[in-house]
C-alpha positions, -999 to 999 in steps of 0.1 A, spaced: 53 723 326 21 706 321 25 715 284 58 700 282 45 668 298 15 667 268 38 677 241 57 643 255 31 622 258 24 629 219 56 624 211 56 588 228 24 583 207 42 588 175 73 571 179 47 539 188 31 544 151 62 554 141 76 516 153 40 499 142 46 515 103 84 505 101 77 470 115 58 458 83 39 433 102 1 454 102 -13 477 127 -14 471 164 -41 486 183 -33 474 216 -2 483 219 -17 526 213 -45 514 238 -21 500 264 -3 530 263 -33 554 269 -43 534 294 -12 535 315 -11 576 307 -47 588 319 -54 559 342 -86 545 327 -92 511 306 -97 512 270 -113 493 242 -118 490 203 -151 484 194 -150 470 157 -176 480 131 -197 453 139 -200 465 177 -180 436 195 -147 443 212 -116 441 186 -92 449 213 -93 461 248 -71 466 282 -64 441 303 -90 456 330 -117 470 305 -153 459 323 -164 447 295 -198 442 319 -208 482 305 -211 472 270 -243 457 270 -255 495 287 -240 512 257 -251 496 228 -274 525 218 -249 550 224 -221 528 202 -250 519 175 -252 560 170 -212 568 171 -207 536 146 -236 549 120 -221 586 117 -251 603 140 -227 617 164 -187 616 168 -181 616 203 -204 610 241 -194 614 274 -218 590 300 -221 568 328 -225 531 331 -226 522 370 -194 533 385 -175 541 353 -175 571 337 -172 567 301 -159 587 272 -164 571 234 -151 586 203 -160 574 168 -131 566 145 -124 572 107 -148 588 79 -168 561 68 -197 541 82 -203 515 104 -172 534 123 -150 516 153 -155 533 184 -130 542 210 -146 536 247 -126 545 277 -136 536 311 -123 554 344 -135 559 380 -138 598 371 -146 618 343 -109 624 320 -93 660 323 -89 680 291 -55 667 286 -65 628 287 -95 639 267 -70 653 243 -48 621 245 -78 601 237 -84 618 203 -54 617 194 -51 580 197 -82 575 182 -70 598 155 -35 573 155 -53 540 158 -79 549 128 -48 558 102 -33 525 117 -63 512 104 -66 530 69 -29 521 65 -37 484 74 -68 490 46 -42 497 21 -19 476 29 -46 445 26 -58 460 -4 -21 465 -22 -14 430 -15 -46 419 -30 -37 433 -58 -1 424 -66 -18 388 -59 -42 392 -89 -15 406 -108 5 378 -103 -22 358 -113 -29 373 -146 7 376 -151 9 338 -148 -23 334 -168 -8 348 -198 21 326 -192 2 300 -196 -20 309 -223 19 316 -242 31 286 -234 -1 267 -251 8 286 -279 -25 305 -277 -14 342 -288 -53 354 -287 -60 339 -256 -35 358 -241 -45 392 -252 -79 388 -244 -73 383 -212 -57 416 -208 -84 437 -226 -78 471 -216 -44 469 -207 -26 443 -230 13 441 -225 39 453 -243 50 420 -246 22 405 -267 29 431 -291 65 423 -300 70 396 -326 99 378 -310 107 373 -272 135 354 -252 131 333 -218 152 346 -192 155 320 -162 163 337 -132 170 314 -98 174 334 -65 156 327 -29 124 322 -28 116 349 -6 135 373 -32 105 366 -61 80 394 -49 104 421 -43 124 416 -78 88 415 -94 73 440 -73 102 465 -82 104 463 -118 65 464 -121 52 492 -138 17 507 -133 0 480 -154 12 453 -129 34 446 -159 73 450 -163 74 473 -195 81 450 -228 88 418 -204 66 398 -175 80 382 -142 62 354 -134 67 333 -104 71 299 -112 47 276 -94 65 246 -98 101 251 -86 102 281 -55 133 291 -61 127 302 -102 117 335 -112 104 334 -150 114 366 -170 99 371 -208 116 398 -224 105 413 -258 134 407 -280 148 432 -304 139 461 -289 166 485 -279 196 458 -278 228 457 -270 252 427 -266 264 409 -232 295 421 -230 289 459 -241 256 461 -213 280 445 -182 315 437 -195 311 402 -188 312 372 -210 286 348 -216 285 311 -220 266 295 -240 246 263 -226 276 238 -232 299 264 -254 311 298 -245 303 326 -270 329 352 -281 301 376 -278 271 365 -261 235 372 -273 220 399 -278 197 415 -248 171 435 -243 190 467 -223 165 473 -197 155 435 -182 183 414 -196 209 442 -184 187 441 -147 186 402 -146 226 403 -153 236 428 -128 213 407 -107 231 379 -108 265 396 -111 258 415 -73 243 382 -54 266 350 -56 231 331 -48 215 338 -84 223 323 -117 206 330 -150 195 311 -179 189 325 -215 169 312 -242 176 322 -278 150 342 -293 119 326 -300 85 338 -318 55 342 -289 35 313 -300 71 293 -291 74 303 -257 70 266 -244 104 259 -265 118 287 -249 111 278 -211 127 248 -223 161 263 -236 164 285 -209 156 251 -184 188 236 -199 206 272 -199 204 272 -164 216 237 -153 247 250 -172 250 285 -157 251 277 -128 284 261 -133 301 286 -145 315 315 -126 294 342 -141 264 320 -133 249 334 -165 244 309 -195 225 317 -227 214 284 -254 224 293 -289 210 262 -302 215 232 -308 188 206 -333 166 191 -317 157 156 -323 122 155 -335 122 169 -369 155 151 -375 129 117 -377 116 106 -409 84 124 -404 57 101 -419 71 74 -400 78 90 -369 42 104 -371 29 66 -377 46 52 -345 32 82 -326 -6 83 -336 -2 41 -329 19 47 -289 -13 71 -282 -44 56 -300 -57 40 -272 -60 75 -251 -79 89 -273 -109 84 -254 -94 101 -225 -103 134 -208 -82 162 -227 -72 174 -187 -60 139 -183 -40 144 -216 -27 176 -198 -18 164 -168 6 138 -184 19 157 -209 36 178 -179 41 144 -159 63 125 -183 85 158 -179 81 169 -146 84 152 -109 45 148 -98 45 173 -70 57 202 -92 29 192 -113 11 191 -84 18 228 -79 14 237 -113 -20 231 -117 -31 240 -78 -44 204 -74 -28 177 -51 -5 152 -61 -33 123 -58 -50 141 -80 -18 138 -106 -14 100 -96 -50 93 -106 -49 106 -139 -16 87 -148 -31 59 -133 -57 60 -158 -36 64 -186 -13 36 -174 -39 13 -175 -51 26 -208 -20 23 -227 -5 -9 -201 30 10 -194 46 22 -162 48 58 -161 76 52 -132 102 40 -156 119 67 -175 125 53 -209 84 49 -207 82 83 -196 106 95 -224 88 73 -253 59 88 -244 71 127 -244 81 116 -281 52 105 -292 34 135 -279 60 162 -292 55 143 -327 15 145 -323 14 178 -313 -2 167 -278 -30 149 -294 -37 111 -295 -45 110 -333 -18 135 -338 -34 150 -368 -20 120 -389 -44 103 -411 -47 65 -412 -21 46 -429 -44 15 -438 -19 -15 -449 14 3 -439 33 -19 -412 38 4 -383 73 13 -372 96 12 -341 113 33 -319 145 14 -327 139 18 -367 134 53 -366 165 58 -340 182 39 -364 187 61 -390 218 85 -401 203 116 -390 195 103 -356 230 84 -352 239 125 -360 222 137 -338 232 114 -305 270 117 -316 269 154 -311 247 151 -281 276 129 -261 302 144 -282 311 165 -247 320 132 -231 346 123 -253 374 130 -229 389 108 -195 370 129 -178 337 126 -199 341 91 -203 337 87 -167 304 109 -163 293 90 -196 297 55 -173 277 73 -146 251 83 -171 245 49 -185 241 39 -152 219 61 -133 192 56 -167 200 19 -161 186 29 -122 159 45 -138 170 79 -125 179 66 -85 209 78 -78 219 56 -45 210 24 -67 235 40 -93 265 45 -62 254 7 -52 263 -3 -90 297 15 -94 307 9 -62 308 52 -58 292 75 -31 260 86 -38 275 122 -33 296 114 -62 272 103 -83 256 132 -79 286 154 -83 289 137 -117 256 144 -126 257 179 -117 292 179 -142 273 165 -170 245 191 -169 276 215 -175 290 193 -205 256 186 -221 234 215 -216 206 202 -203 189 202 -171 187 169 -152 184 174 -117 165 205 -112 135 200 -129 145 167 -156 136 181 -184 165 171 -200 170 134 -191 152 123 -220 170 136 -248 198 120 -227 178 85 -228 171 91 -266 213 98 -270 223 65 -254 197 43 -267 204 57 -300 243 49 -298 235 14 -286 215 6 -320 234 -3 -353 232 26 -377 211 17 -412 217 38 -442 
């Protein structure tokens, strides 16, 4: 009978690790040390490795410690495993705890001496609570890991997106991604929950802490986006053969959809097919010192996927603006907008390059620094260059000037001694430009379009505030936002996400408002 009643008492003991391990929440002593107190009758505590009490009973004298400090010293530096003693009226039983030193040590505290069962019970709690521990170790130590890993899987991110391909691989001496060895890639775009980021990228990591030929990096910025580089080319199949689904194209839909990479782009797709929270945004393929341009299609590919009801959108292309300016001119207006900064920091440079793109706090998050931080640098280059980096057609000038410089304030143009320098409205005023904008707002042609294009004009004129816009047409700010939300879907680009598309929109209308010169 009394066997029964031990074989029990064990069992209770591991259904309470059982319950600890299935919890996910880390080990809890007290609750094994509560329960061997209530089953031998005594008081129990956890001395730590550096001999104060981690844990104890609600009763534990704690007054006995002090009286068995040389004892615990000996059990915590491996010279003995286990002592049986006396401290005033409590007979005491300690145990030391896992293989390495300085050890915890499990002291129990009775008015008698424990029977050869609750001596049992004791080392086999002690047993419990020290793999509690280890499994807490690992636990710690996994997590710091996947951390790092996340970090150096952001790292080269970054180092990609400055275009800086040896960066990147140095970086990952020693176990350099497949990624960085493929000569194209695409930017998939993946939005889900938060909370859903480190279990997608914790399940489709490999044993490198990368994801085969792609990466999954968490975006910083924006909580709710899950950044997937996929090496393109290798082992493809299209859209429709991988998931039977069709694919639309960031403001078209494509017969066939582009072509994916079978083991990521076929996982992100089923993703987003089997949770109506997810949508997915495809870039076209891009060489890896383009992966900024990428980001940037599959930005836009997103505002219009998630509009449609397979909330998967891939951007086949459309010309951008920049190279459709006459280039020595373009280049002059540039190197004169940003001549003045060229005394600045180059982290200053940095920080605005993302701010005339991006809301300040996601900046803010970018970089790890805090949004004064951001304010102070633009505050400097505000005062440097005399603009207001609050109003968006300043904000969209500038991102111009800086994707015609190549991010630099001379650009890499030489002087142009005698030449006049140009304006934006000179070269916005020519054919290719006209073009350019006509195709852009070519999707608004329609009652409906027309409409949106009336909010659009509007919302710029508000510099971006949508209740100033409702105020102005006399609409609900709801609305406003509802056609807003429409136009993303018509013009393939993102404008309410992240922004990074309001400026071609700005370049579009104040191109159409400017007489055409042949």
């Amino acid at each position: 009978m009394e066997a029964r009643a031990h074989t029990g008492r064990l069992d209770e003991l591991l259904h309470e690790v059982r319950r600890q391990m299935s919890r996910g929440t880390g080990a809890d002593p007290r609750a094994v040390l509560d329960w061997l107190g209530r089953q031998i009758d005594a008081d129990v505590a956890l001395v730590g490795s550096a001999g104060a009490v981690e844990t104890a009973t609600a009763r534990f004298p704690r007054q006995i410690l002090p009286s068995l400090e040389p004892t615990l010293s000996r059990l915590a530096g491996g010279q003995m495993a286990a002592a049986v003693t006396k401290s005033g009226a409590f007979q005491v039983r300690l145990e030391a705890l896992g293989p390495r030193a300085p050890r915890p040590v499990l002291v129990v505290a009775g008015t008698s001496a424990p029977t050869r069962e609750a001596a049992s019970l004791v080392s086999h709690a002690g047993s419990l609570i020290a793999l509690l521990d280890r499994a807490q170790d690992a636990d710690t130590t996994f997590r710091g890991y996947q951390y790092k890993a996340r970090q150096l899987r952001f790292a080269v991110f970054s180092a990609l997106l400055a275009g800086d391909l040896t960066l990147a691989r140095r970086m990952t001496t020693g176990a350099v991604p497949a990624l960085l060895d493929a000569e194209r890639l695409r930017v998939y775009l993946l939005h889900c929950p938060s909370e859903d980021r480190d279990r997608l990228a914790q399940t489709y990591q490999d044993g490198s802490g990368y994801h085969g030929t792609g990466l999954m990096v968490h975006c910083p910025a924006f909580k709710e986006h899950l950044i997937c580089l996929v090496a393109d080319g290798s082992d493809n199949e299209s859209a429709d053969e991988a998931d039977g689904e069709a694919t639309h194209d960031a403001g078209h839909v494509s017969a066939d959809g582009p072509e994916v990479t079978q083991g990521q782009g076929a996982v992100l797709r089923r993703l987003v097919r089997d949770n109506p929270q997810y949508a997915l945004g495809i870039s076209s393929p891009y060489p890896l010192g383009a992966t900024a341009e990428a980001y940037g299609q599959a930005l836009h590919a997103l505002a219009a996927a998630r509009h449609t009801p397979e909330r998967v959108a891939a951007y086949l292309g459309r010309t951008p603006l920049v190279p459709l300016l006459p280039h020595r001119e373009a280049g002059t207006w540039a190197r004169a907008l940003l001549r003045p900064l060229g005394s600045i920091p180059r982290a200053t440079l940095d920080i605005t390059r993302l701010a005339v793109t991006f809301p300040r706090s996601a900046v803010a998050r970018l970089l790890d620094i805090s949004r004064n931080t951001v304010s102070h640098h633009l505050s400097r280059v505000e005062t440097t260059l005399g603009l207001d980096l609050g109003d968006v057609r300043t904000r969209a000038a500038l991102d111009l000037a800086f994707c015609l410089a190549g991010g630099q304030p001379d650009g890499g143009f030489g002087a142009e001694r005698g030449r006049p320098e140009p304006t934006l409205d000179e070269l916005f005023r020519t054919e290719p430009a006209h073009a350019w904008a006509r195709e852009f707002l070519r999707p608004l042609q329609d009652t409906r379009g027309r409409d949106l294009y009336a909010t659009l004009c509007a919302w710029i004129d508000a510099n971006t505030d949508a209740q100033r816009t409702a105020r102005h047409l006399g609409r609900s700010r709801n609305t406003v936002r509802a056609h807003l939300r429409a136009a993303e879907h018509l013009l393939s680009r993102d404008l309410l996400t992240t922004g990074s598309g309001i400026h071609d929109l700005v370049y579009a209308l104040h191109i159409t408002g400017l007489q055409p010169v042949d």
